[in-house]
N, C-alpha and C positions, 0 to 999 in steps of 0.2 A: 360809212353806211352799212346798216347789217342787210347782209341778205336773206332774199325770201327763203322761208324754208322749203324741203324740196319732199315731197310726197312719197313713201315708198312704193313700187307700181306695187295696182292689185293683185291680189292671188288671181287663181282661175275660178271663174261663178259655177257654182253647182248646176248639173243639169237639172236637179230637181227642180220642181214648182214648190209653192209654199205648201199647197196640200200634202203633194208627198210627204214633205219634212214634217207636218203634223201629223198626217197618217201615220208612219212610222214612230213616232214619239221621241225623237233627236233634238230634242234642245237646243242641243249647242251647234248644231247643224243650221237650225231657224236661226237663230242668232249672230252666226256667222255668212247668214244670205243677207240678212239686213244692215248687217255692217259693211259688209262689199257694197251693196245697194246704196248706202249711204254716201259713203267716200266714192261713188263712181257718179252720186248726184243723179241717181234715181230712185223715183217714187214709189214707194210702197204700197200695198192699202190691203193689208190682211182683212179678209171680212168674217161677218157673223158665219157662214159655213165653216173656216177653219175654226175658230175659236170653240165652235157648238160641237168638233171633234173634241178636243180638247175637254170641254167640260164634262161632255158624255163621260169621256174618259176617268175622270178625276184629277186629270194633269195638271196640277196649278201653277207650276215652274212656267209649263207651255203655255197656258191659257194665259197670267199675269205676262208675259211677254208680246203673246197678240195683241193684251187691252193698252198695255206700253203703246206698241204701234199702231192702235187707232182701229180695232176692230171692236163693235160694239151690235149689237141686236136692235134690229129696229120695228116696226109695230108691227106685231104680230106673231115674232119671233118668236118669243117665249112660250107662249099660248100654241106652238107648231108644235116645239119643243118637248111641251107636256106630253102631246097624244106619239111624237114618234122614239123616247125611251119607256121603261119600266116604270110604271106607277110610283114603285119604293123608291125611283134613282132620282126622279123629278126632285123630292125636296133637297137634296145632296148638292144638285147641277145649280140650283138655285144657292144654296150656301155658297158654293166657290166661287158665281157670276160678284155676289156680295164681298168676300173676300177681299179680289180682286177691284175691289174701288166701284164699281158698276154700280148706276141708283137702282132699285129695284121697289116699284112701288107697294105700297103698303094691302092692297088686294093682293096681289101676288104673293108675297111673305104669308099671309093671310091663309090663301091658299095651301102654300105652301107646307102649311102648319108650324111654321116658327114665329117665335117672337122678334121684333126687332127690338135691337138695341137704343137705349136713350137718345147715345149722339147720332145714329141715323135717322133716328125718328125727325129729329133737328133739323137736319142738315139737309132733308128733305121738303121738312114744312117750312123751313125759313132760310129761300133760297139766294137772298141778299147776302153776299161776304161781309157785309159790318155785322152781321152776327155770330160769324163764325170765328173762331180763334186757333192760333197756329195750334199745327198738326191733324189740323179734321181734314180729311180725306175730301176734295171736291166732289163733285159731279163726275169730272171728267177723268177722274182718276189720279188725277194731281194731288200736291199737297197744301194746304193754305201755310203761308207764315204771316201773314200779318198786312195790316194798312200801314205802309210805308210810305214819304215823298209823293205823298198826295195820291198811292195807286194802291190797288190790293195786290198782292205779289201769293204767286204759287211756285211750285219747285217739283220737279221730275221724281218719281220716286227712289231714284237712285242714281249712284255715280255713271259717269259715262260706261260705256261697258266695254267689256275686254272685246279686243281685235288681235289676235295671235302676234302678229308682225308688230304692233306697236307697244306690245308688253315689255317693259323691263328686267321683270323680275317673275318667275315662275310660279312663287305663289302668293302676288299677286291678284286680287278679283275684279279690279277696275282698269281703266284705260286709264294711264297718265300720258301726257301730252306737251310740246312748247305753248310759249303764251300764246302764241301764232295761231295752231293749230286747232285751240281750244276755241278762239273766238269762229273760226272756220266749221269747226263741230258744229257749235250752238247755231252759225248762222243757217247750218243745213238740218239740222235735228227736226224730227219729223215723231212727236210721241205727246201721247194724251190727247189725238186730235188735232193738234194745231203744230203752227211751222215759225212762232215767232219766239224763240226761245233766243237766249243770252248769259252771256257770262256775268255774275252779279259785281255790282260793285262792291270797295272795300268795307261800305256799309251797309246792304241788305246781306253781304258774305259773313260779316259780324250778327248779323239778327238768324241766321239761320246759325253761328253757332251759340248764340246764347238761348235756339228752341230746338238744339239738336236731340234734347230727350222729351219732347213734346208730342204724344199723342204718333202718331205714326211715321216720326221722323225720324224716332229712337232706334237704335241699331240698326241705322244706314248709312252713316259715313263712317270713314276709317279715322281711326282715335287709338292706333296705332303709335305712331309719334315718328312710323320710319320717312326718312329723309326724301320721298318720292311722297308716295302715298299718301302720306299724313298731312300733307300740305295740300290746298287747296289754290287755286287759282282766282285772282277777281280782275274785272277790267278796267281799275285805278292804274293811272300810267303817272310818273310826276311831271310836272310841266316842265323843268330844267334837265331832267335827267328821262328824256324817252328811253325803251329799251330795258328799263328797269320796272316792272311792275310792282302791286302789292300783293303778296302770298299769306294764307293765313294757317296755325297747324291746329286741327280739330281735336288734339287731345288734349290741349291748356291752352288752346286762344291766342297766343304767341302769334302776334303781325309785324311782318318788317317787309322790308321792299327786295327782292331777288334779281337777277339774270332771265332777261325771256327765253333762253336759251335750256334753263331746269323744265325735267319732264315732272308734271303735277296731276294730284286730283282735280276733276272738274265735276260741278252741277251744275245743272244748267234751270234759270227763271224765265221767268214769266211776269208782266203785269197788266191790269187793266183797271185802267180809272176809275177812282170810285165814282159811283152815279151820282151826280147830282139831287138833289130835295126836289121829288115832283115827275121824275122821269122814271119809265118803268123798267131800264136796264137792268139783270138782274144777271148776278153767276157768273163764272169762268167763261169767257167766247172764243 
């Protein structure tokens, strides 16, 4: 029997608040509260006040990390927003909230005095995923890949993220993990708003690498080829041989079955049923 893997204990949590860490402008300090946060299986919920530091600021490292964790402007915000920075800085805050994956309706851009772009024009007026195609940036900040196995599937905008203690290798930008672990991640991952994320199997892991350079997917995984890194994680197990997953490498596609015991890349999916003819379901939930 293999045994379970065994956790390394937490560092010590910052005394900061999130505010703090945004106020100050420490990245990697937010990021390493949300990771403890995580692996200690508590809940986050950055809101529109930090993030509305953030963009005031021009922070987009910071700000793309808060909308990662599920902070987002709700009605009325923006429109706050306008009368409490600088005239000049409103259309700037507004480009980075876009950026960052964030819908931003077409009066506001308007305002704003920018144009939007084609595919958010899109992606806005036709909020059904059967018309969207991999790499268009959801709603929610997610990625679409495609109608798969009967579901539409999205994908985090990035690899798991670095945790100091679980790094391998020092340069390193992602978390690699056992197979154990990885499924433990996805089961608690908490980003784009929702909590129901998962390790892909060895065939939507295959559809995300044949739309790895699709629209916003493009230079987000490692295509590296190193022996950690490069390989990605899915949760195909063989029926006769538990214990041995399927791993796939993102620089040439390369799939064979590994040891649950190798530390890997992971991404983490998502899916939701396509809606039915006639029902008005629409978009990422």
């Amino acid at each position: 029997m293999i045994p379970s893997i065994k956790y390394p204990p937490l560092p010590p949590r910052s005394g900061f608040e999130i505010l703090d860490i945004v106020a100050h402008g420490n990245c990697q300090q937010l990021r390493e509260h949300f990771d403890q946060a995580f692996w200690a299986v508590q809940r986050v919920s950055p809101s529109w006040e930090h993030l509305k530091i953030a963009v005031a600021r021009g922070d987009k490292p910071m700000a793309q990390l808060l909308v990662t964790w599920g902070a987002r402007p709700a009605a009325g915000d923006l429109e706050r927003l306008k009368q409490e920075v600088a005239g000049n800085k409103y259309p700037q805050c507004i480009k980075l909230l876009r950026q960052c994956g964030l819908p931003v309706s077409a009066a506001t851009i308007a305002e704003a005095g920018q144009e939007k772009p084609p595919e958010e024009e899109k992606a806005e007026a036709v909020k059904n995923p059967e018309n969207l195609k991999a790499g268009d940036v959801a709603a929610d900040g997610s990625i679409y890949l495609g109608h798969h196995q009967d579901k539409d599937w999205f994908v985090t905008r990035e690899d798991a993220t670095k945790f100091n203690w679980f790094v391998t290798r020092e340069d390193g930008r992602n978390l690699t993990m056992h197979f154990n672990q990885a499924a433990e991640y996805a089961k608690n991952l908490q980003a784009h708003g929702h909590h129901d994320w998962v390790v892909p199997d060895k065939d939507i892991l295959n559809e995300m690498f044949n739309n790895k350079s699709a629209g916003a997917f493009k230079g987000t995984y490692n295509e590296s080829g190193d022996r950690n890194y490069g390989w990605y994680w899915t949760s195909t197990q063989g029926q006769d041989n538990p214990g041995w997953p399927w791993r796939q490498m993102f620089r040439d596609g390369n799939r064979e079955w590994t040891h649950e015991f190798w530390r890997l890349s992971v991404r983490c999916v998502r899916s939701v049923p396509r809606p039915r003819p006639g029902t008005s379901d629409t978009g990422p939930r």
